[in-house]
N, C-alpha and C positions, 0 to 999 in steps of 0.2 A: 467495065466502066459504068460510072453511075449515069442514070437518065436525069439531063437537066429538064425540067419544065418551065414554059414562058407565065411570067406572072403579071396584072395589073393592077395597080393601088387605085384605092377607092377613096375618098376621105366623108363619114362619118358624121354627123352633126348633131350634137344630142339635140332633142326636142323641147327636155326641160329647162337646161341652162344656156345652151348654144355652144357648147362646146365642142373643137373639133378633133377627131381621131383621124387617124389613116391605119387603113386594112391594107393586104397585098390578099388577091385571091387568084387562084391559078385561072389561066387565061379560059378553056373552056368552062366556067363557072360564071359568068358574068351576070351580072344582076343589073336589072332597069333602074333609071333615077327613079327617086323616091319607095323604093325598096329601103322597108322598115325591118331592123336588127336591134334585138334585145341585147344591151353590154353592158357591162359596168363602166359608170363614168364615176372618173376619179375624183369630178366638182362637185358633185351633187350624193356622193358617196352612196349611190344603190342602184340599181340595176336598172337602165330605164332606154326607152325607146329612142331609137338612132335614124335616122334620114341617109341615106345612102344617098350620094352625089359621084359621078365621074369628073375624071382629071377638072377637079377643083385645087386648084393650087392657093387660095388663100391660107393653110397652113403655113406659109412661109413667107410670104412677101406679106410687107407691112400695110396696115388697115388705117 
């Protein structure tokens, strides 16, 4: 039987355009707010510096 692991989603915030992603990172991994990740953001088309936030849910409910 395969081992499931517990995962929690992070949501992402680029720094150049403000745009917002969601990560899932397994749960032993967790990272502090404001924990900076280099990704590709698909707005600004190059690889640029991300702001880490916990259970930010403004990806989904309206602004």
């Amino acid at each position: 039987m395969r081992k499931r692991n517990a995962v929690n989603d992070s949501c992402l915030t680029c720094v150049r355009c403000g745009n917002k992603n969601t990560i899932f990172r397994n749960a032993g991994y967790k990272k502090s707010d404001g924990h900076i990740k280099d990704i590709w953001c698909f707005k600004c088309k190059d690889k640029t510096p991300h702001e880490e936030q916990k259970n930010d849910y403004g990806l989904w409910s309206e602004q």
